[in-house]
C-alpha positions in Angstrom: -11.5 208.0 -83.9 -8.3 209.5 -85.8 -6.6 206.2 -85.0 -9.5 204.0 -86.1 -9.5 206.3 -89.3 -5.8 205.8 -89.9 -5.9 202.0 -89.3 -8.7 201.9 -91.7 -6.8 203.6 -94.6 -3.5 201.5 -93.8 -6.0 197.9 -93.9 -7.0 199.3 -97.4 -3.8 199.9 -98.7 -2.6 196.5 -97.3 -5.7 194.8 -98.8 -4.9 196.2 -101.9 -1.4 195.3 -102.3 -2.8 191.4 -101.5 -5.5 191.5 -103.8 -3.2 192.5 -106.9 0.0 191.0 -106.0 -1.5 187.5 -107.7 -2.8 187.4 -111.9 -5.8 186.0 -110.7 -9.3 187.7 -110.8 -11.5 186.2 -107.9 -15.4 186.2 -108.2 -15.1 186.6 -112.0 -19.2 187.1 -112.0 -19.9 188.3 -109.0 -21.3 191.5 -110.0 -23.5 190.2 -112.6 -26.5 189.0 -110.0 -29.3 191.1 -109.9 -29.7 190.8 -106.5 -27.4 189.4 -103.6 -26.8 189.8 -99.9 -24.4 190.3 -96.8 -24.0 191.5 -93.6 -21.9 194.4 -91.6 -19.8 195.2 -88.5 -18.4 198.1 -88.0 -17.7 200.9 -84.8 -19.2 204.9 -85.2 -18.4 207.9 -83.1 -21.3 210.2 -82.5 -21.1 213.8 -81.8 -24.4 216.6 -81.9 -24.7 219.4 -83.8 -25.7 222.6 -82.0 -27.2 225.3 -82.6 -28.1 228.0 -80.3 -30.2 230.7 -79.4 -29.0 232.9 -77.2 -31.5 235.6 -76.0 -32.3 234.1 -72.4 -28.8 232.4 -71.5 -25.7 235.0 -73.9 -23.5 232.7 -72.0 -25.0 229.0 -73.0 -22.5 226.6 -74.2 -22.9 222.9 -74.7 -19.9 220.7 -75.0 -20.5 217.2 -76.1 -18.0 214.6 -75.5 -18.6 211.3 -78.0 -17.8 207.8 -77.5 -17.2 204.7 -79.8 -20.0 202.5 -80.3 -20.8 199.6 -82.7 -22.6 199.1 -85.7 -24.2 195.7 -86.9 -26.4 194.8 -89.6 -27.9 193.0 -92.8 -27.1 194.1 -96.8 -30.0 193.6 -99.6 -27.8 194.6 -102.8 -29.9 195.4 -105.9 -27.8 195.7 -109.2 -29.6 198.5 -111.2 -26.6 199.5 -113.4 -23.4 198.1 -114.1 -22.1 200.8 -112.2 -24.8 201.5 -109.9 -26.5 199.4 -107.0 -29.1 200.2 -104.7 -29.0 199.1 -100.9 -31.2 198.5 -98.2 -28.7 198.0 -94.9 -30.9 197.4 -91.7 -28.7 197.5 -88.4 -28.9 198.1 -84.8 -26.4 201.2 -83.8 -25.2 201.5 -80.8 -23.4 204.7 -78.7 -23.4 207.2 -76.1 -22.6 210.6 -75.7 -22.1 212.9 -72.5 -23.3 216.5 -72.4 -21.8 219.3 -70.4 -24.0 222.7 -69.9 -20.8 224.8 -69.0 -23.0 228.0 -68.5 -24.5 225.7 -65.3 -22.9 225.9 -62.1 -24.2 223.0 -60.3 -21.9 220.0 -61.1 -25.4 217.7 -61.2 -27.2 219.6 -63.1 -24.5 220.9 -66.0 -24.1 217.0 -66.7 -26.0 214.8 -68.8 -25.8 211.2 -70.7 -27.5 210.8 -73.8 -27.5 207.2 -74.5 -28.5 206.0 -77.9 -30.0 202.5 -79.3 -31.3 203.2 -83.3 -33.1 200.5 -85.4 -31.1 202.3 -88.5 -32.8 201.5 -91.9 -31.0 204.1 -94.8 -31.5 203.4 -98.4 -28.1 204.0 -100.1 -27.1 204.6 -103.5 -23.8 202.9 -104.5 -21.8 204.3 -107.4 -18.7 201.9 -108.8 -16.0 202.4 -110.7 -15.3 199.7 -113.7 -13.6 196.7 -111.9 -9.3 196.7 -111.6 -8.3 193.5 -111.2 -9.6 192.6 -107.6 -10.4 195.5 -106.3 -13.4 198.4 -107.4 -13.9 202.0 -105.2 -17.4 203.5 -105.3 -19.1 206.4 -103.6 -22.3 206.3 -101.8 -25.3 208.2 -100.7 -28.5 207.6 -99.1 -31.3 208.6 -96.3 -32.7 206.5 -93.4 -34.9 206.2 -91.0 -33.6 205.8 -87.5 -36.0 205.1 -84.7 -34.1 205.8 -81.2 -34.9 203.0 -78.7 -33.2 204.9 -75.7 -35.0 208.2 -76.6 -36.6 209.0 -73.3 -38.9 211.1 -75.4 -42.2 210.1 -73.5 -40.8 210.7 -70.4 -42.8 212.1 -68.2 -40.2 214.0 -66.4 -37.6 216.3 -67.9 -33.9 217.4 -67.4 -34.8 219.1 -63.8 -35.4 216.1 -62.5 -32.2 214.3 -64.0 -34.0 212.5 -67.5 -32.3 213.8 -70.8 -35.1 213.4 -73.8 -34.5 212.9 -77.5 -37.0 212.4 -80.5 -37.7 209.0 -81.3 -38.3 209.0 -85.0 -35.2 210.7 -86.8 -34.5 210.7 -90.3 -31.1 210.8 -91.5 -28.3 211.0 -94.7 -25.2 210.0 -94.9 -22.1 209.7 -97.7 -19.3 207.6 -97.9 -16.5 206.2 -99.5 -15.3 202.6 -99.8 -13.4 199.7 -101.8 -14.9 196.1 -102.9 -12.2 193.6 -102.7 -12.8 190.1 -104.5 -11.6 187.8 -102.6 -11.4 183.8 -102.9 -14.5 182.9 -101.2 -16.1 186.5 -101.2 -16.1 190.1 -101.6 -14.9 192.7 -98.7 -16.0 196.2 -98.5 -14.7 198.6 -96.2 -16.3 201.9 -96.0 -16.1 204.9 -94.0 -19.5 207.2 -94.2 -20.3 210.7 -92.2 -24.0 210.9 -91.2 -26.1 214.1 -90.4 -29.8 214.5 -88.8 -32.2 216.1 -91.0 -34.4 216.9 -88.3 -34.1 218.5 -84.6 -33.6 215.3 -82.0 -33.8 217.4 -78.5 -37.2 217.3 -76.8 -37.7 220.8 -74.7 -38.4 220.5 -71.1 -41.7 221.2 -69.6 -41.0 224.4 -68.5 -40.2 227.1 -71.3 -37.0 229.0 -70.3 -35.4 225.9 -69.1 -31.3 226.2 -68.7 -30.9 223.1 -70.5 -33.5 222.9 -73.5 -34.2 227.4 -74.3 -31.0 228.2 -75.5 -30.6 225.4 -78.1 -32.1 226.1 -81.3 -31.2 223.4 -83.3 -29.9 219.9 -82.3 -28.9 217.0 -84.7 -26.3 213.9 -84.8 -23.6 213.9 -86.9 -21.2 211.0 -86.2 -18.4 208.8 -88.2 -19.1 205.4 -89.0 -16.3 202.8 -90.5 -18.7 199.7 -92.0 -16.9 196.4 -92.9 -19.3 194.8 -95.3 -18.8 190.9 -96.0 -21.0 189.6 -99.2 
């Protein structure tokens, strides 16, 4: 993810040298429409949050080892100041993460997978800059609701018998940073956004001192996602 990160700041500094290299301002009026749309691809790397309690297992550890996955989604864009837009950006996200319970000694039972398919719907505040030239930075912030198609959460059976279970309704917020650039035939936004659970995902196994479920406390995504926005 450091290399995506890097390439993403190096394509925004090359975008920006193209975009102002020519005296000409492209979509002259494009932020004058109340309302407009676009669409989104981008890649995210999710990791958990984890919080522990410690009383039955002193020893627990979790170490979670992420994965890239894809974003891919719609943009409603509502122009509510000249400076400030609101956005409704429903996606599909994508991604998988492995789990590794290092206080566990069995080499089956100290792994897990905790694949991930979210219907993401946030509702993000975007806050411009005044336009330079052909390019104009902003700063968002929003909440969504993310519900977890891979969740496992009605699952009958639990982690002893091999099935990892997460919540399916999760709400989330997220921040972010990004650039508009006007270009001929439309506008380009790249963004990059961290995004944090507001709620705890893990469902607890059946049993209650369970080696995989009692010593966590809390548990929560927080991942990286790099959007690029065409409108």
């Amino acid at each position: 993810m450091k290399k995506i990160i890097i390439t993403f700041v190096l394509a925004c500094c090359t975008l920006t040298t193209f975009s102002q290299r020519r005296n000409v301002d492209y979509l002259p009026n494009f932020d004058e429409r109340k309302l407009h749309y676009g669409f989104y691809l981008g890649l995210n790397q999710n990791d958990f949050k984890i919080d522990y309690r410690l009383s039955n297992y002193p020893n627990a550890e979790i170490r979670v080892e992420p994965t890239i996955g894809f974003n891919v989604g719609l943009i409603g864009d509502l122009r509510l100041h000249k400076n400030i837009n609101l956005r409704f950006e429903p996606g599909f996200i994508s991604n998988s993460r492995k789990l590794y319970f290092t206080h566990i000694n069995s080499e089956t039972d100290s792994v897990r997978e905790a694949k991930s398919t979210y219907l993401h719907l946030p509702l993000v505040l975007k806050f411009s800059t005044n336009r330079w030239r052909n390019m104009r930075p902003y700063v968002l912030a929003g909440i969504s609701y993310d519900h977890n198609f891979s969740s496992n959460e009605n699952n009958q059976d639990d982690n002893s018998s091999g099935q990892f279970r997460m919540k399916t309704s999760n709400f989330m917020y997220e921040v972010g940073i990004g650039v508009d650039f006007y270009l001929y035939f439309f506008k380009f936004s790249p963004s990059i956004r961290g995004v944090f659970a507001m709620n705890i995902e893990l469902v607890d196994d059946n049993i209650p001192n369970s080696q995989w479920t009692s010593p966590v406390n809390a548990f929560g995504t927080r991942g990286i996602f790099i959007n690029l926005a065409f409108e």
